[in-house]
Structures are given as C-alpha cells and as structure tokens.
C-alpha positions in Angstrom: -6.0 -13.8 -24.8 -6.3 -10.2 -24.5 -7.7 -10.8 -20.3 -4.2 -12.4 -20.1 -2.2 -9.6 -21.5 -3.9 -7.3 -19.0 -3.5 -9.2 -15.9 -0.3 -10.1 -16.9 0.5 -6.1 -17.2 -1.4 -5.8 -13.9 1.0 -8.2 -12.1 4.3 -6.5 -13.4 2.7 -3.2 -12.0 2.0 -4.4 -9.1 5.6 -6.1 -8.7 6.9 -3.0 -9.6 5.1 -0.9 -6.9 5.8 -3.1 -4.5 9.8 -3.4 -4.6 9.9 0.7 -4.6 8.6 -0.1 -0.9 11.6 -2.3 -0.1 14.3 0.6 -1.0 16.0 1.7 2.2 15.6 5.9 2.5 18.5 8.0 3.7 18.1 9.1 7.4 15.5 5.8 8.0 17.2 5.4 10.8 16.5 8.7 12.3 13.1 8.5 11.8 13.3 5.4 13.4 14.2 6.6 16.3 11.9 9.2 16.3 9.1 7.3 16.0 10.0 4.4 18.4 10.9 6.7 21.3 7.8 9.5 21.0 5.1 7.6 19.7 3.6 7.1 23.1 3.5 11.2 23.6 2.7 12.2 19.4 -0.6 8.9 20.1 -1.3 8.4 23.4 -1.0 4.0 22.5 0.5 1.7 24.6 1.4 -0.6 21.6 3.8 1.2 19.2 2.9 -1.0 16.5 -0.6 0.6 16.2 0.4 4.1 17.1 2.4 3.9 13.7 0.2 2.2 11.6 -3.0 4.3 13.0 -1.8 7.9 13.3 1.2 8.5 11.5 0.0 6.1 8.3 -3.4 6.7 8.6 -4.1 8.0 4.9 -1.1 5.9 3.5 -3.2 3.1 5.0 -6.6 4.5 3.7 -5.2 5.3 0.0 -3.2 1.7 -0.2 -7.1 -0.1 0.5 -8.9 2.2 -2.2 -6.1 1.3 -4.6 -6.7 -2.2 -3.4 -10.4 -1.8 -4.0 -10.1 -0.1 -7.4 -7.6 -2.8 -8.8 -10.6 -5.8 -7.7 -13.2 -3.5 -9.4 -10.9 -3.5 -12.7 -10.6 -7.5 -12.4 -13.8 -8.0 -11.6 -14.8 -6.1 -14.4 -12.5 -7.2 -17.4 -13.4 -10.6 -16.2 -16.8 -10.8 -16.6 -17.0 -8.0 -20.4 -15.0 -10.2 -22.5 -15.3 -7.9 -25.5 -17.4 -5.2 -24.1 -14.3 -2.9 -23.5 
C-alpha cells in the first residue's frame, strides 16, 4: 500500500512539473525570433532544431536526464525494499 502512496505522489509531481513547461512566457515571441534567425551564426548548424536543443539547452537537457535518472533509481529502489525504508 504504502509503494502505492509514493508512486502515486511521484505521478502528481511529475504532472505538476510538467504543465509549468506548457505556460506561455512574456516576450516568447521575441526570443523566438532571436533564436530562429541567429542560430546558424551563435552554432554554426545547419538544422535549427539541433542548434537549440545542443547549444542553447545543453545543461537544461543534461539536468532534465539526471532528474530522469534519479527518479528510476528512486523506483527502482522502493520497489524492490518493501519495508527496508
């Protein structure tokens, strides 16, 4: 019962997080622009797509996977110590 509590916890965290992403920020379109029309010159890529998600969200990218990791360690681990915790 009590591995249900905490991965149903875990879920309403993680919804939580994840709709703060969705919330439009003032001047978005701004930096829109900036990034669509220098990212060739700030990167050096041909493919705008990477030169944002390589360069300019490198460590956003980098922390999002070690909270990704940490949350599976956690699982893992309340999974398999029942009571140990």
């Amino acid at each position: 019962m009590r591995r249900k509590i905490i991965a149903f916890w875990m879920f309403i965290v993680f919804i939580v997080m994840a709709s703060f992403k969705i919330v439009p920020l003032e001047g978005a379109d701004e930096l829109y622009n900036y990034f669509i029309t220098n990212f060739y010159a700030d990167t050096g890529s041909n493919n705008a797509v990477s030169g944002i998600y390589l360069d300019y969200r490198a460590y956003d990218t980098l922390f999002e996977t070690l909270l990704l990791l940490v949350s599976v360690i956690g699982i893992i681990y309340f999974s398999r110590h029942e009571g140990d915790y």
